[in-house]
C-alpha positions in Angstrom: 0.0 0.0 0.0 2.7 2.3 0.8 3.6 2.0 -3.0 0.8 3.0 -4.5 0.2 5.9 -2.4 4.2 6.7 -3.1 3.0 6.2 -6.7 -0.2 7.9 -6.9 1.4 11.1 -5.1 3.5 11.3 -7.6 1.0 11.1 -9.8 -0.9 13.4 -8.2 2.2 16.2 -8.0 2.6 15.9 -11.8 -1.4 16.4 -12.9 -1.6 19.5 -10.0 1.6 21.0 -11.2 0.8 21.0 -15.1 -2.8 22.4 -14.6 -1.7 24.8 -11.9 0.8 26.2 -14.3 -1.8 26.5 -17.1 -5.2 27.9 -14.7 -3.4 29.6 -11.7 -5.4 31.8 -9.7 -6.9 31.6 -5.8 -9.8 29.5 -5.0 -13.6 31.4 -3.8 -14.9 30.4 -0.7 -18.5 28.8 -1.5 -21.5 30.3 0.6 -21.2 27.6 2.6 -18.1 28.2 4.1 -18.8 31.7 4.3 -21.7 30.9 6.3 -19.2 29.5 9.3 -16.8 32.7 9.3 -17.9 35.0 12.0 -16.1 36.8 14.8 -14.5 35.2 17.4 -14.2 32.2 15.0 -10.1 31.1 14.1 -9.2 29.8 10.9 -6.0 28.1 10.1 -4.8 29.0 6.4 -1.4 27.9 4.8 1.2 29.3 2.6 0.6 27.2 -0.8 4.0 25.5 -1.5 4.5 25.0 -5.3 1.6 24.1 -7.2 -0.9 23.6 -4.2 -4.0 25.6 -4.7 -4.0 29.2 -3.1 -6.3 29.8 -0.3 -5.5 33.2 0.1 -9.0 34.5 -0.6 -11.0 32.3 1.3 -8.4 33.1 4.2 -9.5 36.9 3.5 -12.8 36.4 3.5 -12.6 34.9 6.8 -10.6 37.8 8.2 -13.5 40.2 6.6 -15.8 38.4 9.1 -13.9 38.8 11.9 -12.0 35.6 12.1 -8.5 35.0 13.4 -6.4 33.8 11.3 -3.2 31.4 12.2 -0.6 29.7 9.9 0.9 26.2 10.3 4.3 26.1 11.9 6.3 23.2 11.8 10.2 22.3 12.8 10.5 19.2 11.3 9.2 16.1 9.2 8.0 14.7 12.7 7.6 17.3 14.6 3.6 18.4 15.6 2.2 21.4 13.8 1.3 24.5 16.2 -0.6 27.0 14.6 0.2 31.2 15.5 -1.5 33.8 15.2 -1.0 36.1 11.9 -1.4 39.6 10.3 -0.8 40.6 7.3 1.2 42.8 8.9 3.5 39.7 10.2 6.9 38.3 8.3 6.8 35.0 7.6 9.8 32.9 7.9 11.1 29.8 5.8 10.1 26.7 7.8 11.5 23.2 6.5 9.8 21.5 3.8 9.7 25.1 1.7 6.9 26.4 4.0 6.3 29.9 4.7 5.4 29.9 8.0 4.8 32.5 11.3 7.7 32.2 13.9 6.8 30.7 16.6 7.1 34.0 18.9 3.5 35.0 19.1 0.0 33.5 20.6 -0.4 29.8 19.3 -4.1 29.1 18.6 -5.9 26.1 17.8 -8.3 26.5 14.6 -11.8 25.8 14.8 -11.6 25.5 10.9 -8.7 24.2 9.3 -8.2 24.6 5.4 -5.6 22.0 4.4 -3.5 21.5 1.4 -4.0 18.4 -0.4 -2.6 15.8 -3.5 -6.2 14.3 -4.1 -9.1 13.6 -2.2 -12.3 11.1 -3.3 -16.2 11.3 -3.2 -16.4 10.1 0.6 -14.1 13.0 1.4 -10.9 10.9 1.9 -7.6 13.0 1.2 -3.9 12.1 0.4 -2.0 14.4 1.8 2.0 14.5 1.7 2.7 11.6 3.7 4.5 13.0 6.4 1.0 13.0 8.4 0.9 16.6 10.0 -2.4 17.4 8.9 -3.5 13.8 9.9 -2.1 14.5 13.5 -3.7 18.0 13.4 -7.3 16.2 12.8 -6.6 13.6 15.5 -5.2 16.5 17.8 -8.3 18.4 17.1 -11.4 15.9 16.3 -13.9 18.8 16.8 -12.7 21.5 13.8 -14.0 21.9 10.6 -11.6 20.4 8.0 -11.9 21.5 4.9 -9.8 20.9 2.2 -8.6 23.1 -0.8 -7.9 22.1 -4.4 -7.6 21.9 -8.0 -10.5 20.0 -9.6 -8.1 17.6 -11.1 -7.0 16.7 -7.8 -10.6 14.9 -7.4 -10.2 10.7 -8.0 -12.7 8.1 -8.0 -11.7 6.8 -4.5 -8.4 6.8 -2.0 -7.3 4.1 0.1 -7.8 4.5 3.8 -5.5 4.2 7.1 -7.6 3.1 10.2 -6.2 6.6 11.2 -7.4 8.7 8.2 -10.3 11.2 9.3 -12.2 12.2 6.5 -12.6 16.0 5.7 -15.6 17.9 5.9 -15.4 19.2 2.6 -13.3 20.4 0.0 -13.7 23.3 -2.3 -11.8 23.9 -5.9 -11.4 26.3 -8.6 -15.0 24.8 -9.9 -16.8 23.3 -7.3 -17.2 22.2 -3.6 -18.0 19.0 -2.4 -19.3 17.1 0.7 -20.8 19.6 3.7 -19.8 23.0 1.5 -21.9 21.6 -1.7 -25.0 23.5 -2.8 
């Protein structure tokens, strides 16, 4: 199994890179989403890395509504992911794995909505995600927030194999759609 997930991620890398190169651009938050951003609410937003799609105006429209925002930080491979507080003010500082990320010297948050990067996710909501299982830790770490994936369309596959400790997103949203609780 860990095979063809090695071999569908790379898969997955090459399909995301060629049609992020030739459509580009941030993905819209669907009403749906919108619909959960109000005050007091904190969203956890990335830093795309390459070809992932750009959250960057869904992350906006949350901070419109009032929302905090906070950025994945992360030392290491291993290593847990905290989430901190940001402003656009704030620098962001290169973190391993060619992240962009917030030091770690201001308030760390947990999100009540995480948007997550992702290789490809399936009908059921299953994802693939890097394999170094951050996000999967994130989830386990915090069972109660929305999770909520972003994407290019050609990211979406017929169905992913499972690990007994995948947790399945909420949703995902792309360039032309959204899918599972953001649907309309």
């Amino acid at each position: 199994m860990a095979d063809d997930k090695r071999t569908l991620r790379a898969r997955m890398r090459a399909l995301r890179d060629e049609f992020a190169m030739t459509i580009g651009g941030v993905i819209q938050p669907p009403a749906a989403l919108l619909a959960r951003f109000a005050p007091g609410v904190t969203v956890s937003s990335y830093v795309p890395v390459g070809s992932e799609a750009d959250p960057t105006a869904i992350a906006w429209a949350a901070r419109e509504a009032g929302c905090r925002i906070v950025l994945p930080h992360v030392t290491s491979r291993e290593s847990p992911v905290r989430f901190f507080v940001w402003e656009p003010e704030h620098a962001l500082v290169d973190g391993p794995l060619g992240l962009r990320q917030p030091d770690d010297s201001g308030p760390e948050c947990n999100p009540q909505i995480v948007l997550t990067p992702l290789l490809a996710f399936d009908p059921a909501m299953n994802r693939l995600g890097q394999g170094a299982g951050h996000y999967d830790r994130v989830f386990a770490r915090l069972p109660d927030a929305w999770r909520i994936g972003v994407a290019w369309s050609v990211q979406r596959v017929e169905a992913l194999a499972v690990d007994s400790w995948d947790m399945p997103l909420h949703g995902v949203v792309t360039e032309a759609a959204a899918y599972g609780d953001l649907a309309e």
